[in-house]
C-alpha positions in Angstrom: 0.0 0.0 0.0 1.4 3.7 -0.4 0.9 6.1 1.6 0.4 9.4 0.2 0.8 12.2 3.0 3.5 14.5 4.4 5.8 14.0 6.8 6.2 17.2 8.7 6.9 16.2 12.2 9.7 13.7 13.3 9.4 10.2 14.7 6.9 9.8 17.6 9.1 8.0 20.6 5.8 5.4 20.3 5.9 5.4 16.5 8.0 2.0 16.5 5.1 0.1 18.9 2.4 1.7 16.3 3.7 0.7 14.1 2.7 -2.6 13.0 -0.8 -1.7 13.8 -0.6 1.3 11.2 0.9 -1.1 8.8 -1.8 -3.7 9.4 -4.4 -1.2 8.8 -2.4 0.1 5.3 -1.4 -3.2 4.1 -4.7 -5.3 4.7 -7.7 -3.4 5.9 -7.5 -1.2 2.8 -6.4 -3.5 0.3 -9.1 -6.2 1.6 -11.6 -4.0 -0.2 -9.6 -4.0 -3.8 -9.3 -0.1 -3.3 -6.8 2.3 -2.8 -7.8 4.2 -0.3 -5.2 6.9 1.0 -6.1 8.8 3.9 -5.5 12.7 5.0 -2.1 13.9 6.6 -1.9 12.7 10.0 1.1 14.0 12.9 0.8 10.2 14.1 1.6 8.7 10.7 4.9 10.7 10.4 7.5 7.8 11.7 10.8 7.3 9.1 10.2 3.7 9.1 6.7 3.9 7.3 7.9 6.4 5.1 10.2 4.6 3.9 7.7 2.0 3.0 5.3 4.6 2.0 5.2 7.1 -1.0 4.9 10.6 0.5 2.4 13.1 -0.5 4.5 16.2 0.5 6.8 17.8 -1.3 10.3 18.2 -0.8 10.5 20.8 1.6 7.9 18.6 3.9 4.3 20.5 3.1 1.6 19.2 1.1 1.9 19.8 -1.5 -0.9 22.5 -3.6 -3.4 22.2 -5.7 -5.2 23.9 -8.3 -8.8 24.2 -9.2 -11.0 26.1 -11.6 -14.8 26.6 -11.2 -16.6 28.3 -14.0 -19.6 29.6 -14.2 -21.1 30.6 -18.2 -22.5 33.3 -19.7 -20.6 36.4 -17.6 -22.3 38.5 -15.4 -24.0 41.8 -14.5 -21.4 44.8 -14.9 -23.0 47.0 -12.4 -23.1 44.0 -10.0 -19.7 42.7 -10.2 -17.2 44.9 -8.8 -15.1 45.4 -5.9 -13.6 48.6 -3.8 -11.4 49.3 -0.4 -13.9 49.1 2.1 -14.4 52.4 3.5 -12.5 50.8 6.9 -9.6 49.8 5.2 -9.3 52.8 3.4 -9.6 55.2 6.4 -6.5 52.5 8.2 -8.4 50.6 10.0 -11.5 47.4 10.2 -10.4 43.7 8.8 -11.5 43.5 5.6 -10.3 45.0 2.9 -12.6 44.9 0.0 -16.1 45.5 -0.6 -17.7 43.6 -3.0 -20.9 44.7 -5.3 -24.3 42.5 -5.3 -23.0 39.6 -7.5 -20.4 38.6 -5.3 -22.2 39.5 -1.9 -22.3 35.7 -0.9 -18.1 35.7 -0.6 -18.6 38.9 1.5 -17.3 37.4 4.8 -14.5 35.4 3.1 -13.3 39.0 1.5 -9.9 38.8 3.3 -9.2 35.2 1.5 -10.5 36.4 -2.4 -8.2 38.1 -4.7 -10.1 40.3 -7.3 -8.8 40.5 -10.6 -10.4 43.2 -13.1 -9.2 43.5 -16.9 -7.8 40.2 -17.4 -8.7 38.9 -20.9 -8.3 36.6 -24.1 -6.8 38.5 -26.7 -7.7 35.7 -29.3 -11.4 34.7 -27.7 -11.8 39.1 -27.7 -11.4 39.2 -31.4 -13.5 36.2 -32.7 -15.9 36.5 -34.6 -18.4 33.7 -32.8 -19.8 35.2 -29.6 -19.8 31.7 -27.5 -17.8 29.2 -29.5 -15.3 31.4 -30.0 -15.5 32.4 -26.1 -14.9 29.7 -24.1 -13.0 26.6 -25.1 -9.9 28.6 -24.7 -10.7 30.1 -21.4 -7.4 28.4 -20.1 -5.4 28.5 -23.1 -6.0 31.8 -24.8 -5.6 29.9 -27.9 -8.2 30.8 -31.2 -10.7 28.5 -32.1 -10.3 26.9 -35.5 -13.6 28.8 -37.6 -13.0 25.0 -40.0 -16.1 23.3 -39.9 -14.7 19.9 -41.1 -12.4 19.5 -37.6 -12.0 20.9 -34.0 -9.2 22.6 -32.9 -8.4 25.1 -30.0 -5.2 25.2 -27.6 -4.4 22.9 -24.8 -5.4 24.2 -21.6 -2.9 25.0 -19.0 -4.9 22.5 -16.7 -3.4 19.8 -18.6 -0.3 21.1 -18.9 0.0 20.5 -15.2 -1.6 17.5 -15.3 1.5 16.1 -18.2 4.0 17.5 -15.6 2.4 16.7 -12.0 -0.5 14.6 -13.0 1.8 10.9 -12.7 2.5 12.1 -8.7 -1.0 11.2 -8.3 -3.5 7.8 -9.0 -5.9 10.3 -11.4 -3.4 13.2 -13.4 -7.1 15.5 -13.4 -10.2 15.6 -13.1 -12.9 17.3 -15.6 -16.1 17.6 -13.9 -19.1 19.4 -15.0 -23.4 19.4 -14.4 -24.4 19.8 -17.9 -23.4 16.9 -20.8 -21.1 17.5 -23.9 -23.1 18.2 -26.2 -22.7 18.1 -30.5 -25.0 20.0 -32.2 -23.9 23.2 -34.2 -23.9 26.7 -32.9 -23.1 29.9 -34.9 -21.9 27.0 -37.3 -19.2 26.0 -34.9 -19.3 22.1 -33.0 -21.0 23.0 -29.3 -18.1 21.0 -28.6 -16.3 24.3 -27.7 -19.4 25.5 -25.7 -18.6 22.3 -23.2 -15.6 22.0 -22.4 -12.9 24.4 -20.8 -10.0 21.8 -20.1 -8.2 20.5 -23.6 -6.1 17.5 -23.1 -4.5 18.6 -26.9 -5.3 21.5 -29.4 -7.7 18.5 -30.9 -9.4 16.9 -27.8 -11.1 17.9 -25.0 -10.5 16.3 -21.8 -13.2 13.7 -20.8 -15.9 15.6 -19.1 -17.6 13.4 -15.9 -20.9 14.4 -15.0 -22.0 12.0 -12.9 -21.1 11.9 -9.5 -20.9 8.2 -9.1 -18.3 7.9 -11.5 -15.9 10.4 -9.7 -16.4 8.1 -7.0 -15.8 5.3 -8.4 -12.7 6.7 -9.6 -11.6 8.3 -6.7 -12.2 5.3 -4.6 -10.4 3.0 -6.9 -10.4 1.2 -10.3 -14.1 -0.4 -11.0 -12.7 -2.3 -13.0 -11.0 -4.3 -10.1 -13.9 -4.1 -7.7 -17.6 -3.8 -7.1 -18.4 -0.3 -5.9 -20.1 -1.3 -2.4 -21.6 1.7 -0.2 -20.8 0.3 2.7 -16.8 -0.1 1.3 -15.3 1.3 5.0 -17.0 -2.1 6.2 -14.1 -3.9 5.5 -11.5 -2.1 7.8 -13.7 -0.4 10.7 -12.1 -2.9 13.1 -8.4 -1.8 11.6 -9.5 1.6 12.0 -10.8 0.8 15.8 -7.4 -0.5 16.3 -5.4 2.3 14.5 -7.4 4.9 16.6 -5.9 3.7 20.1 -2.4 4.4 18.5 -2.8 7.6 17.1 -3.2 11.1 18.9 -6.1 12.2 20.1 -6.0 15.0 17.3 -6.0 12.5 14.4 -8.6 10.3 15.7 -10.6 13.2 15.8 -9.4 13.3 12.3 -10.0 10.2 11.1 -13.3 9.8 12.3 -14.4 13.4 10.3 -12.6 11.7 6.9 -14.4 8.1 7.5 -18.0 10.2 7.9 -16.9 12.5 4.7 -16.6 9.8 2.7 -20.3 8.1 4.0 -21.8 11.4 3.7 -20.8 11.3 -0.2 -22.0 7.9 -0.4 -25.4 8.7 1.0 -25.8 12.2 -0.8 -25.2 10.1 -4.2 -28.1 7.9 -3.4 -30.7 10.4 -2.5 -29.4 12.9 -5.3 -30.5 10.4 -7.5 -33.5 9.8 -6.1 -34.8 13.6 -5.8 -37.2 15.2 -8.5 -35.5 17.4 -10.4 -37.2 20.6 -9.1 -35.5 23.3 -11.4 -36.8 21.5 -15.3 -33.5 21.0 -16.7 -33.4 18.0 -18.5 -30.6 16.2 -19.8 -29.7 16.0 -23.6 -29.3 12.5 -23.1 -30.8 9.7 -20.5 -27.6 7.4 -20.8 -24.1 8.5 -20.8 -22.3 9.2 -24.1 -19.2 8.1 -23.2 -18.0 4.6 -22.8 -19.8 3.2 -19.5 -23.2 1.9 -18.7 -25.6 4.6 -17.6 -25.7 5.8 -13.9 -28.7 8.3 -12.9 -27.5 11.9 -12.5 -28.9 13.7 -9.6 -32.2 15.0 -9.7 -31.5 18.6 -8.5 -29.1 21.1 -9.7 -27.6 22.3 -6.4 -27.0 19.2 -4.8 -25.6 17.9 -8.1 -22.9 20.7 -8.2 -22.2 20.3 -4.5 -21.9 17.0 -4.8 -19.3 17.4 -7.6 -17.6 20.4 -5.4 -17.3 17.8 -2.6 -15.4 15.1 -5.2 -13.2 17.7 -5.7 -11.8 18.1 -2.0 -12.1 14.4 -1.4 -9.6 14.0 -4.7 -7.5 16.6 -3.2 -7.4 15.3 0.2 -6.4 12.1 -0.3 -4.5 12.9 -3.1 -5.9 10.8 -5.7 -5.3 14.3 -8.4 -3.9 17.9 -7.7 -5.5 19.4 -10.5 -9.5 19.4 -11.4 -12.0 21.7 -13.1 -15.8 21.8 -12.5 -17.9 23.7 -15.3 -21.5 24.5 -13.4 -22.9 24.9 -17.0 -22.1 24.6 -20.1 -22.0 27.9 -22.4 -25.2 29.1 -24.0 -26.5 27.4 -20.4 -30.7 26.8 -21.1 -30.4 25.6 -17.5 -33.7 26.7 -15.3 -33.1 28.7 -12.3 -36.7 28.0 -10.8 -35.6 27.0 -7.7 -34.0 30.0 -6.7 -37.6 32.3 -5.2 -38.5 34.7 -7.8 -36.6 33.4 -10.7 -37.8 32.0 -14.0 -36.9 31.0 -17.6 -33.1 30.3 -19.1 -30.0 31.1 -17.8 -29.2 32.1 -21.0 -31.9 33.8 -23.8 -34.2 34.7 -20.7 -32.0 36.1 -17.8 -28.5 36.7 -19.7 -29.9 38.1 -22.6 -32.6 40.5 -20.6 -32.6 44.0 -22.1 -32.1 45.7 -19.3 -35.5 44.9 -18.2 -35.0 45.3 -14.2 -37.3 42.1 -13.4 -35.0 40.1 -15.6 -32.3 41.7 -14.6 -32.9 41.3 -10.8 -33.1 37.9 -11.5 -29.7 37.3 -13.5 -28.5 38.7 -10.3 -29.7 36.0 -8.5 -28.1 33.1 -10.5 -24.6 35.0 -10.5 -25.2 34.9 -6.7 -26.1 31.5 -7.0 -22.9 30.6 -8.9 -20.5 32.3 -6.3 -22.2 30.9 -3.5 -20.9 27.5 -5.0 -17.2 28.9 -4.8 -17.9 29.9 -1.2 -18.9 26.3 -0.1 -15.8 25.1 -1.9 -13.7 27.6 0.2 -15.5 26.8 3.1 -15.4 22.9 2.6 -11.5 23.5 2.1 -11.0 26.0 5.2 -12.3 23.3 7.5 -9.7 20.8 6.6 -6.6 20.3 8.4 -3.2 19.7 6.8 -0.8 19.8 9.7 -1.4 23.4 10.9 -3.0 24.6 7.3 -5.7 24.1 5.7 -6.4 22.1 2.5 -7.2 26.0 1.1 -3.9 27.0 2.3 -2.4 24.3 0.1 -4.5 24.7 -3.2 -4.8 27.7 -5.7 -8.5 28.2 -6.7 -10.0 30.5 -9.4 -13.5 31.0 -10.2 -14.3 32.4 -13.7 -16.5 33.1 -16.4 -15.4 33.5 -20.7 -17.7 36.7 -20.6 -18.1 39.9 -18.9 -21.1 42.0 -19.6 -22.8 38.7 -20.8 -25.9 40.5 -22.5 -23.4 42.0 -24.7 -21.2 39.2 -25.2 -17.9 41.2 -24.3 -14.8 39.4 -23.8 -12.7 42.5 -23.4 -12.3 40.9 -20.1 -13.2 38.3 -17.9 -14.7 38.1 -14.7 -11.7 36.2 -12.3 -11.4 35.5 -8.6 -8.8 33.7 -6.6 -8.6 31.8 -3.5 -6.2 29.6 -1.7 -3.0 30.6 -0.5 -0.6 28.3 -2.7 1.1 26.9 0.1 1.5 30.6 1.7 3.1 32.1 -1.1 -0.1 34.3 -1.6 -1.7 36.7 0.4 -5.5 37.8 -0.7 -7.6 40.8 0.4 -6.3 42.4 -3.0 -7.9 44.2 -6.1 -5.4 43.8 -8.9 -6.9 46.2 -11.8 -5.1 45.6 -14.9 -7.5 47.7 -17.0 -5.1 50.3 -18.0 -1.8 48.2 -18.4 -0.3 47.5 -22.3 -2.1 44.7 -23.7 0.6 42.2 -23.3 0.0 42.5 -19.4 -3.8 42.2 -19.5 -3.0 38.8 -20.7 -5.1 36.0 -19.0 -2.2 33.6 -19.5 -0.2 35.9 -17.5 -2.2 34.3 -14.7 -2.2 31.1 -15.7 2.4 31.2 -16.0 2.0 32.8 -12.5 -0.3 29.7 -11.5 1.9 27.2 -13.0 5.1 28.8 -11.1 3.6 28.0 -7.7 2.4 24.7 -8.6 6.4 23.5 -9.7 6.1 24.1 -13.3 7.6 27.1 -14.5 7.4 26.9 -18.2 9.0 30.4 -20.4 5.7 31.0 -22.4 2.2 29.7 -22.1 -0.4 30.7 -24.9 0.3 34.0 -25.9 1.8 35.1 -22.1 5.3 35.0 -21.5 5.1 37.3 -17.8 4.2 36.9 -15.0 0.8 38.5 -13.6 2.2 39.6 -10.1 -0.2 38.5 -7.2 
């Protein structure tokens, strides 16, 4: 079994007595169930002995390592709603927080001090094409252009998958894709919706495989399926290795491992009854079986739970290290996802509420699925706050960015792009910033400027990305 966690603190003077119990517990409790299941970092699990044994999940210098993640949200926002200013505290020297965000990102309003705002940051090549969606998304995270051939696809690898060809083999699964809505193929502004799916590009030619179902993380989370039977009740098979484990380890880490053990049953149980649910908001999907290569699995029946669910695969992957890198796409573009669960909201994301005139009713409500979208970022931030690495937090250790293609979405302008990040990189970066690059030369407004920055902090520093070769200093 390997063991995929840091080793901060030194030998434990009781490490050697534990240690055939923790052994016991890697070797055979785990492996009984024909899954690899890793477990968080642990001070108890730090002896040299069982590192030795055991491949480590920190890096070099003993942290965890960090981990990047990009949720994105379609079809822009509200201009007048999404802004952000010095607090009138902070700019008379005094109070906590330092920004003061408009309406559309009111739901991150108490994590202000962790949020980095970035205003002007923009796809030269998405700015300038002529097809208002297709052209506007697929190269979110590569800045690339998208081929106008009808006959093929083409667009630029995303820089998601760059780290996932450098990084990706330190981990069981190099990334994971993960959206709510399915691939879809038709033709929009005679370009494949192919581009209006998918943000992370495995090559210029081919998107990454999409998951949308929630079981299927799981499953691959949890361990091959091909080896094993999924079982819900999978823990079964080492409780009494864990009972053992828990009267050698601190009290801290039983505390610990009890909170990981109910995580993972939690996700089990939310699976089942997300599937079971009416779907209350009257999206439908394209498709009732999957289109790619595995027999069918029922999505969840309600839109929430289904992105939280997939949110909540992301920080189980990143906990116990199964990937590093993941994106999660709430909607596709040209979303015709149905807000009606949210009081006072009807019709389509996108002709209703996006495209709304100016009308106020509509436009109140537009507000309240942008709200809706960052409130998912806040529950990732939150979910990520609360776990412990060893005196950090798994948000501590990760880089996350939320981020839509558009900016005034009515309008289709892609003169910038709407981009917050979270996540501390390990303590490299400190948030409670505005970084305004409206007014810099072009070549600094560059969104792939961000993306070199990101790549830096996550060990690969590569010369040029896209069409970026500097840094975006944060």
């Amino acid at each position: 079994m390997k063991q995929q966690f840091s080793t901060i603190n030194p030998p434990r003077s009781n490490a050697a007595s534990a240690s055939v119990a923790r052994r016991s517990f890697f070797k055979r409790g785990l492996r009984a169930t024909g899954a690899l299941l890793t477990l968080p970092w642990m001070e108890s699990l730090a002896s040299a002995e069982e590192t030795a044994l055991l491949q480590p999940l920190s890096t070099q210098d003993g942290k965890p390592p960090v981990r990047f993640g990009c949720v994105y949200f379609s079809n822009g926002v509200e201009p007048e709603h999404w802004w952000a200013k010095k607090s009138p505290a902070a700019a008379a020297g005094g109070g906590q927080q330092q920004i003061q965000f408009g309406p559309g990102l009111a739901p991150l309003q108490q994590l202000a001090d962790e949020i980095t705002f970035i205003k002007g940051l923009y796809n030269e090549q998405a700015a300038k094409h002529p097809s208002p969606h297709m052209g506007r998304m697929a190269n979110l995270l590569s800045g690339a252009w998208v081929s106008r051939d009808q006959s093929s696809i083409r667009v630029g690898k995303s820089m998601d998958q760059v780290l996932a060809d450098e990084i990706g083999r330190s981990c069981e699964v190099p990334s994971l894709a993960l959206g709510v809505e399915p691939t879809e193929l038709r033709l929009e502004d005679g370009l494949s919706m192919i581009y209006g799916s998918c943000i992370s590009w495995a090559s210029p030619t081919k998107p990454a495989t999409k998951e949308i179902y929630p079981a299927r993380v799981y499953d691959l989370i949890m361990g091959s399926a091909g080896d094993r039977l999924l079982d819900r009740s999978i823990l079964d098979a080492v409780v009494d290795d864990a009972r053992r484990m828990q009267q050698t380890v601190s009290a801290a880490d039983r505390v610990k491992l009890d909170e990981y053990f109910d995580s993972i049953r939690d996700i089990e149980n939310r699976i089942d009854r997300a599937r079971r649910e009416e779907r209350l908001e009257g999206w439908q999907p394209s498709a009732t079986e999957p289109t790619f290569g595995r027999p069918p699995e029922a999505l969840p029946q309600n839109v929430s739970e289904h992105m939280r669910l997939m949110l909540d695969l992301i920080v189980l992957a990143f906990q116990m290290n199964k990937t590093r890198i993941a994106t999660c796409m709430l909607n596709n573009d040209l979303s015709q996802m149905n807000f009606g669960f949210l009081e006072g909201v009807e019709g389509s994301l996108h002709l209703d509420l996006t495209h709304n005139g100016r009308d106020p009713k509509l436009e109140a409500m537009y507000l309240k699925t942008n709200q809706f979208h960052v409130a998912q970022f806040r529950y990732l931030l939150e979910r990520m706050r609360s776990i412990d690495e060893g005196g950090t937090s798994l948000l501590d250790n990760s880089i996350l960015m939320l981020a839509s293609n558009l900016f005034d979405g009515d309008r289709h302008e892609a003169d910038e792009m709407p981009v917050l990040l979270a996540g501390s990189a390990g303590g490299a970066w400190k948030h409670g910033r505005i970084i305004d690059v409206r007014q810099s030369e072009s070549n600094e407004r560059r969104a792939c400027n961000l993306y070199l920055s990101i790549m830096d902090q996550m060990g690969v520093r590569l010369p040029a990305f896209g069409d970026a070769t500097q840094r975006l200093d944060i």
